[in-house]
C-alpha positions in Angstrom: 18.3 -37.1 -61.1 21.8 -36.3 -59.9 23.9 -37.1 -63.5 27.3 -36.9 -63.0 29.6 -35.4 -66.6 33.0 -35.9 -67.2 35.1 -33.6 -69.4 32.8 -30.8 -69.5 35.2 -28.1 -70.9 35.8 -30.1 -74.1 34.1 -29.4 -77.5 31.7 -31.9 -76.3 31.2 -31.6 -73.2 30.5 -27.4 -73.4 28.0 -28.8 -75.5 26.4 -31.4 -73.2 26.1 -28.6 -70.6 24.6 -26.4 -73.1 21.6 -29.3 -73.7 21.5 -30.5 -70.1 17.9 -31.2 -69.8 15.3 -29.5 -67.3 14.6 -31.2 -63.6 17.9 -33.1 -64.0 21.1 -31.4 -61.3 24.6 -32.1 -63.2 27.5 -32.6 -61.4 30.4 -31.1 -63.6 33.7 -33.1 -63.8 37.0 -31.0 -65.1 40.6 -30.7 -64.2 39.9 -26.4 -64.6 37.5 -24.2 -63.7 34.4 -23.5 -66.3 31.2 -20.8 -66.0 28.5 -23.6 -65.5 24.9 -23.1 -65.9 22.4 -22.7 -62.9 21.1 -26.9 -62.8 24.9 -27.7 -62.3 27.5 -28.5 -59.3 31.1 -28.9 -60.2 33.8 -31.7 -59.6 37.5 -30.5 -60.0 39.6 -33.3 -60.1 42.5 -35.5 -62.3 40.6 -38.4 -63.4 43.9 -40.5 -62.9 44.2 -39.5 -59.1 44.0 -42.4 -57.1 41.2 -40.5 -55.1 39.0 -40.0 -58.0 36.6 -42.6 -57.2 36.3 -41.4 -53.8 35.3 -37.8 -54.9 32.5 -39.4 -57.1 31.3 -41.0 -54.6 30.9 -38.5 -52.4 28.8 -36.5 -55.0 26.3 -39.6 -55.2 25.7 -40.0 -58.6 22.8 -41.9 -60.3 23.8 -41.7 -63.8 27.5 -41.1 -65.1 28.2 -40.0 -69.0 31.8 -40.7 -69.1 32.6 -38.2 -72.5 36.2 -37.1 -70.9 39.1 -38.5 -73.2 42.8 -38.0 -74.3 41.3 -37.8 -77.9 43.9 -36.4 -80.2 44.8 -39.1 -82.3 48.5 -38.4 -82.6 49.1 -37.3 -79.1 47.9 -40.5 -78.2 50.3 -42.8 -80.3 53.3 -40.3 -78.8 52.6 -40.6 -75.4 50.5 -44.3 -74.8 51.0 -44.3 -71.2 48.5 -40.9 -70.8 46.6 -42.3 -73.3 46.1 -45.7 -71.5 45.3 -44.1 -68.0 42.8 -41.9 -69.1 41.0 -43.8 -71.8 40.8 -47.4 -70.5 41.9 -47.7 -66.7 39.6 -44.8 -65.6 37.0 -45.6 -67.8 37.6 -49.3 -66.3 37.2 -47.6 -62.8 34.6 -45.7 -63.4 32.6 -48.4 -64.9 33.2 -50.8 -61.9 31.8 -48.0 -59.3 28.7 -47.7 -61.6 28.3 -51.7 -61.5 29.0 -52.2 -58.3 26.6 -48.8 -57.1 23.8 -49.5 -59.9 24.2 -46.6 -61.4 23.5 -46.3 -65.2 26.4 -45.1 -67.2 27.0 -43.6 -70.9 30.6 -44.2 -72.7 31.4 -41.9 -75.5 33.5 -44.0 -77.8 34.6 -43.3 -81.2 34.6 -44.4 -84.9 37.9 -45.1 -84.7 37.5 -48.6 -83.2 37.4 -49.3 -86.9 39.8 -49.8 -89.4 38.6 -47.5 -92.2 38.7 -50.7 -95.1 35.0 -50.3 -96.1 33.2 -47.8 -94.4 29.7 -47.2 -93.4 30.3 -49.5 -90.4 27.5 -51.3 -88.1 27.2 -52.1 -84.6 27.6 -55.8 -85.3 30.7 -55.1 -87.4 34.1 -56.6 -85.7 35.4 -53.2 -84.5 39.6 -53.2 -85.6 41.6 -50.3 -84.8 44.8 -48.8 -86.3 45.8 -46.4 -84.2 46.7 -46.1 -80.4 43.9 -44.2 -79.6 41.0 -46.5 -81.4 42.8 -49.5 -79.5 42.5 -47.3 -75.9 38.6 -46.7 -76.6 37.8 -50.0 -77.8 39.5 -51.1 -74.5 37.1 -49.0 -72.7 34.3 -50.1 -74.5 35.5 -53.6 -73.1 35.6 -52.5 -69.6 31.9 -50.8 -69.6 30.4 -54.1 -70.8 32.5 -56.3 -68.6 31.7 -54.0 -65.3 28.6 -52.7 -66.1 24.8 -54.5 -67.7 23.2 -50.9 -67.2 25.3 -49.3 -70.1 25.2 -47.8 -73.5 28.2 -46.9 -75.9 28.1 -44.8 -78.2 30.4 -44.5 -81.0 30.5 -41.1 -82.0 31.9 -39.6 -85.5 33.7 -37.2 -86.3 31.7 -33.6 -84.9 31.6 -30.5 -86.4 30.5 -26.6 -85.3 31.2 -23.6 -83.4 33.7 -24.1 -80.8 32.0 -22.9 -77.3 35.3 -22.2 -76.1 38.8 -24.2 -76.0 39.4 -26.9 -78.9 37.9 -25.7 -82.1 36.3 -28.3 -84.8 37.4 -29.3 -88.1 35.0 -27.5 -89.8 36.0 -24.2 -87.5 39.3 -24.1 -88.6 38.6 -24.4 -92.1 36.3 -21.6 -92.4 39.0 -19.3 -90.1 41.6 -20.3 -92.8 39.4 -20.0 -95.7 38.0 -16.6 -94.3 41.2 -15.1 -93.9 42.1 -16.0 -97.8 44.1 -18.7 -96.9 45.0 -22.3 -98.7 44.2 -25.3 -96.8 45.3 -28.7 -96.7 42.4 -31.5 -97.1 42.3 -34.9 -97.4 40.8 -36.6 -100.3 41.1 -40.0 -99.4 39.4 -39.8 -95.8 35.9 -40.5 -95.3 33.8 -40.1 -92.3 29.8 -39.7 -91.2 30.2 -35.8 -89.9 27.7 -34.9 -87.6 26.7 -31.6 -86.0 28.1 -31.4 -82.3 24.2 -29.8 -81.1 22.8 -33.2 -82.6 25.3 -35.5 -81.0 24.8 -33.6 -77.2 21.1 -33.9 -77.7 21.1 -37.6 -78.5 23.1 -38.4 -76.3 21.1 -36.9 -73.5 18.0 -38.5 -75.2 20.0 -42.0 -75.5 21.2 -41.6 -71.6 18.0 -40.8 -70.3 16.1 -43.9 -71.9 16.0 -47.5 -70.5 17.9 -48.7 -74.2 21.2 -50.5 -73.6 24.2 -51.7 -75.7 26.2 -50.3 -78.2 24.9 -46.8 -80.9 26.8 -45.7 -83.3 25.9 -41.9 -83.8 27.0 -39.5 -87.1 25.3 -37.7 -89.9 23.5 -39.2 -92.7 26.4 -38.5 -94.9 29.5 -40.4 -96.1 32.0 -37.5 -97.3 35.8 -37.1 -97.5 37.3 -34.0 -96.0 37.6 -32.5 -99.3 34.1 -32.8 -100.2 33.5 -31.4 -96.5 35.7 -28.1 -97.4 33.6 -27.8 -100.8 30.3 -28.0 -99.5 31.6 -25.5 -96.6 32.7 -23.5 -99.3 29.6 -23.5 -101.6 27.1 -23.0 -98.7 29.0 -20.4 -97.0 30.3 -18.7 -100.3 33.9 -19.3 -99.8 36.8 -20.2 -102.3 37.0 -23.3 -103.0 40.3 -22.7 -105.3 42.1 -22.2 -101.5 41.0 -26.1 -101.1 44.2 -28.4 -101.3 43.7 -31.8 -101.8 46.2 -34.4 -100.0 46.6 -38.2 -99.9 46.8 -39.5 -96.1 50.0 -41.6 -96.7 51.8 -38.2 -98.1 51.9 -36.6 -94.8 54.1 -37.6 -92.1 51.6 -39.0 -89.2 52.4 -40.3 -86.1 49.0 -42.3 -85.8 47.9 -44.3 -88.7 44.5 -43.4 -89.6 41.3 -45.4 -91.0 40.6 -44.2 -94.9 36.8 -44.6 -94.2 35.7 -45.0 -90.8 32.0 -43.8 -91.5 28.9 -44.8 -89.9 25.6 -46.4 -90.0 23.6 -44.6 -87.4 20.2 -46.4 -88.6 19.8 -48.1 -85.2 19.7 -45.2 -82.7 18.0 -42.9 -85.3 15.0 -46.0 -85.6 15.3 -46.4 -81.4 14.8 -42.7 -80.6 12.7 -41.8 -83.7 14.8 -39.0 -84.3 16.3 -36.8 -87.1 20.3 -36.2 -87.7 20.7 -32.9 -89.5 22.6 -33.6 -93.3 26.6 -31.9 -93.3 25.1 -28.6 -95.5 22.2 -28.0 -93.3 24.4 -28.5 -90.1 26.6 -25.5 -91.3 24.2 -23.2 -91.8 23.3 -24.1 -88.4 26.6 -23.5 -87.4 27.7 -20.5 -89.3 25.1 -18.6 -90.1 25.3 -16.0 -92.6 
């Protein structure tokens, strides 16, 4: 099958072409240039071009995973015009070709379509963001099921692990800060289903590559703040936890508001695919290994 990847030289997306699976070609969307592996064929183009449908056209694709996004929370609420073209209209576009060509396609959304008031959110839960960016992927999630019955969403959680290049995680940069001695800022009052980047890529290749349709919501079997990420960081990779800072949300200047506790329920995909989603500690051994 000829499976066509946007945003391949994001966290993500290094990561979706790192667990392409065997007898499958990938066509390779991204604005730069990227090594790719041996089963893949690249796409250079803007997404927001007005020629960007014709160029995936002409590549043929029979399934599209649509993971490219403008997905810095802040960024977004600063600048809502980039945020609106890239996030909804060309996921709207993209999901219209696939309709119209019968061509399955996979949206990565986000936990942020909620509004963090209780947490450990559902797929039938009324989705409610707070921020720009949660309102632009919510829009997309729209456009897929109004342009598309061969679709799946999934609503992925915040993703942790070693950066394969570009963007590093959350988890990355506090074990760079905290290895160099330095004190880090955390929030205590954040709460969200972490779950290991390798785990995310491979379900989502699993989910894609199955007949299953609707919406998924996909994180780790966990429900921690960022503080108690940073301590558990700290007491499996025997770091000091005295360099942990703890910080309420509303006592730093934002531009995006943010949901307190956007975690997930990820029972329905992990039931569906029969599958196992590593715990936070055991995902950073995983990730940092000693």
């Amino acid at each position: 099958m000829k499976i066509l990847v946007t945003g391949v030289t994001g966290f993500l997306g290094r990561y979706l072409l790192k667990f392409m699976p065997q007898g499958h070609l990938c066509i390779a969307h991204s604005r730069t240039k990227l090594a790719l592996p041996s089963n893949t064929n690249s796409l250079y183009s803007d997404m927001t071009n007005d020629h960007f449908i014709e160029k995936v056209a002409a590549v043929q694709p029979e399934m599209i995973i649509h993971n490219a996004a403008m997905a810095n929370v802040d960024t977004c609420e600063r600048d809502r015009r980039s945020a609106f073209r890239v996030n909804t209209q060309t996921t709207r576009r993209l999901a219209q070709y696939a309709g119209e060509n019968d061509i399955r396609f996979v949206f990565i959304s986000s936990d942020q379509v909620f509004d963090g008031r209780h947490g450990l959110y559902v797929e039938r839960d009324t989705p409610h963001p707070v921020n720009y960016y949660g309102e632009t992927k919510l829009a997309g999630e729209q456009a897929v099921r109004e342009m598309t019955e061969n679709h799946v969403i999934i609503r992925g959680a915040l993703f942790y692990g070693k950066s394969l290049g570009g963007r590093i995680s959350f988890t990355e940069h506090l074990f760079r800060q905290l290895t160099a001695g330095r004190t880090v800022n955390v929030f205590d009052d954040q709460y969200r289903s972490p779950v290991l980047v390798d785990d995310l890529a491979r379900l989502v290749w699993k989910m894609a590559l199955t007949s299953l349709t609707g919406i998924f919501h996909l994180g780790g079997p966990d429900r921690l703040s960022r503080l108690e990420m940073g301590e558990i960081l700290c007491r499996e990779l025997g770091l000091d936890a005295d360099l942990l800072n703890p910080v309420k949300t509303e006592s730093v200047n934002l531009a995006a508001t943010r949901g307190l506790d956007c975690s997930v329920d990820s029972s329905k995909i992990i039931q569906q695919l029969n599958e196992k989603i590593c715990c936070f500690a055991e995902g950073l051994k995983l990730s940092f290994p000693s």
